[in-house]
C-alpha positions in Angstrom: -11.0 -31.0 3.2 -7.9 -29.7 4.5 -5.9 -27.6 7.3 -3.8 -25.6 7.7 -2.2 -24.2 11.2 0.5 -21.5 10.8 2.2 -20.4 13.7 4.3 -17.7 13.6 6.4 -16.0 16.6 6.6 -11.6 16.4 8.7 -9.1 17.5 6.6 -7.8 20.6 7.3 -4.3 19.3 5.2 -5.4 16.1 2.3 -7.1 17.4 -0.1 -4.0 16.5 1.3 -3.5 12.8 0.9 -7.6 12.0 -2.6 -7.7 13.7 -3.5 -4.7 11.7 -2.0 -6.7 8.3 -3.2 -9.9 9.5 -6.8 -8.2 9.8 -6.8 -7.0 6.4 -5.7 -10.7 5.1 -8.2 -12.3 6.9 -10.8 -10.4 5.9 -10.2 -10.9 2.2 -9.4 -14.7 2.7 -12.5 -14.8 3.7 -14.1 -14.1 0.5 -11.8 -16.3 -1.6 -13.5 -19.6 -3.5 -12.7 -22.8 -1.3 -11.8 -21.3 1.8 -14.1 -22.4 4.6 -12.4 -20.5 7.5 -9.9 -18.5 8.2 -8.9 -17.1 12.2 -5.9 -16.1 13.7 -5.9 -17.4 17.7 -3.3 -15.1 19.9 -1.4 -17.3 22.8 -2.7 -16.5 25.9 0.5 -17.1 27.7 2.8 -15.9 25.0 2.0 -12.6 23.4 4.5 -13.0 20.8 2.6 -16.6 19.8 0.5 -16.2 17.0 -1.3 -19.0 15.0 -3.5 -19.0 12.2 -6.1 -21.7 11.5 -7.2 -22.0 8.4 -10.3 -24.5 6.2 -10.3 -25.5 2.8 -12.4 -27.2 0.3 -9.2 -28.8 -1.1 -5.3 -28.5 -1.4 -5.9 -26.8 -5.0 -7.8 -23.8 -3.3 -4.5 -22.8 -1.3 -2.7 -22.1 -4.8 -4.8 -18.9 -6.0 -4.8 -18.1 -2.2 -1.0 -17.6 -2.4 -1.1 -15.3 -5.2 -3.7 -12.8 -4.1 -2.7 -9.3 -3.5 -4.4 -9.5 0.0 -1.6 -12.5 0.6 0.7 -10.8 -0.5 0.9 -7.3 1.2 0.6 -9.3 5.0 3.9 -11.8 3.8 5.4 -7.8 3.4 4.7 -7.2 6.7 4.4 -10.3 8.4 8.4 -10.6 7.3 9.5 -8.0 9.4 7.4 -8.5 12.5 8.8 -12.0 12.5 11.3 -13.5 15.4 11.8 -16.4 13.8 10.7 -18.5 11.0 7.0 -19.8 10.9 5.8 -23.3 11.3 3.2 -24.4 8.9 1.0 -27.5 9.5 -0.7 -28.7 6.2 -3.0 -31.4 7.5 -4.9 -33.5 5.3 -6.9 -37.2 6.1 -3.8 -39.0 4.5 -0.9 -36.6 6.5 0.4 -34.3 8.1 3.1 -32.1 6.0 5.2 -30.1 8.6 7.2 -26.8 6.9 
């Protein structure tokens, strides 16, 4: 099994355009083989604070997950909603890989 917590910081003025996107993404992650869950938490003291949490099967399940379309249209707009770059977490039983 593995994790992955992604959290990203937004432009205030964006927040309804990425949860919108991020809505859409979620929903088809969802459906995807090897994912086990898939949420996006908003800070409660920071509106501009959002993290994803995310369950997989295995590491190899995040690879097609990448390349979906679904994936792909929220990077295009999670890019410009963006204040600064995101921190992702990739946390297995052997590590934690920090990008």
């Amino acid at each position: 099994m593995i994790y992955v917590v992604a959290t990203l910081t937004i432009k205030p003025e964006t927040r309804a355009e990425f949860i919108a996107a991020a809505t859409a993404c979620i929903a088809g992650t969802r459906k995807e083989p090897g994912n086990i869950a898939y949420d996006l938490h908003e800070s409660v003291t920071d509106p501009s604070r959002m993290v994803f949490v995310e369950q997989w099967e295995n590491a190899e399940a995040l690879v097609p997950h990448r390349a979906t379309e679904h994936m792909k249209t929220f990077g295009r707009v999670a890019v410009k909603c963006m204040a600064a770059p995101p921190k992702i977490e990739i946390i297995t039983p052997e590590k934690v890989d920090v990008r």
